[in-house]
C-alpha positions in Angstrom: 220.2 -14.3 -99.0 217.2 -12.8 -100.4 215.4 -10.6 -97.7 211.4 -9.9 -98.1 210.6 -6.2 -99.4 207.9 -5.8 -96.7 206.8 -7.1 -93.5 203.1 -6.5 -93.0 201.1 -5.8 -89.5 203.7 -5.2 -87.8 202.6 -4.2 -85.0 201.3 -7.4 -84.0 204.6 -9.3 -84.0 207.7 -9.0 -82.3 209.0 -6.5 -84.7 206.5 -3.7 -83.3 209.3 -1.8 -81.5 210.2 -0.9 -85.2 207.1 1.6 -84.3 209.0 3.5 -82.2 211.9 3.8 -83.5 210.9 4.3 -87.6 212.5 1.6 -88.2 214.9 -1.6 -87.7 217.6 -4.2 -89.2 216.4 -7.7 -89.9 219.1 -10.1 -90.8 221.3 -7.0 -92.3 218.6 -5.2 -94.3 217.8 -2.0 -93.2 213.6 -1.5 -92.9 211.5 1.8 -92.5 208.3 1.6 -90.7 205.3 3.1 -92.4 202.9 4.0 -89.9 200.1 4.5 -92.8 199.8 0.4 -93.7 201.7 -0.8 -90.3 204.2 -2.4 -92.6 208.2 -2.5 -93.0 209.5 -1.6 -96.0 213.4 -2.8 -97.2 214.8 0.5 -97.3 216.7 0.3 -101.2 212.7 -0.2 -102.2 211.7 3.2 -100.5 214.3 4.5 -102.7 213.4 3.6 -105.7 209.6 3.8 -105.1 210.1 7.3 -104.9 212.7 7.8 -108.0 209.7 6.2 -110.0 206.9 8.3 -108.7 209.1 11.6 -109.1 209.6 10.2 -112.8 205.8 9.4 -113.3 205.1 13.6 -112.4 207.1 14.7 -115.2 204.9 15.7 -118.0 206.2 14.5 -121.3 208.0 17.0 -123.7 205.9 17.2 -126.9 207.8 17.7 -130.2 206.3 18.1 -133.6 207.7 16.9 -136.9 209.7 20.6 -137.4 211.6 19.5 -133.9 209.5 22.7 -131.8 208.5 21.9 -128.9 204.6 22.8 -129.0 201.4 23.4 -126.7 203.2 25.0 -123.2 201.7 28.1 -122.9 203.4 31.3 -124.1 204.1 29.4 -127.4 201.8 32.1 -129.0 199.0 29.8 -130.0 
């Protein structure tokens, strides 16, 4: 069974007692309430929402043709 990545205003449906709790189980999926957009959110999608945001933060590594790293400060330039 394929089960929805969000659930949106909750609080206007029968789920709203996932307010108070921070969360619930909908047909065996496990759902974290996010107070900020009133929605329920699968919680394996939470996860990897925040492994790709943590990815996005880290700043490339430059490399020139020589293989040296270049332009972080203390390089002397």
């Amino acid at each position: 069974m394929t089960h929805p990545d969000r659930y949106y205003n909750v609080s206007q449906t029968q789920m709203s007692i996932a307010r108070h709790y921070g969360g619930m189980i909908v047909n065996g999926a496990s759902y974290l309430y996010d107070p900020t957009t009133d929605t329920l959110v699968r919680q394996d999608v939470v996860k990897s929402e925040a492994k790709a945001k943590k990815r996005k933060k880290k700043p490339p590594t430059v490399i020139d043709a020589n293989g040296m790293l270049f332009g972080l400060p203390g390089d002397g330039e």
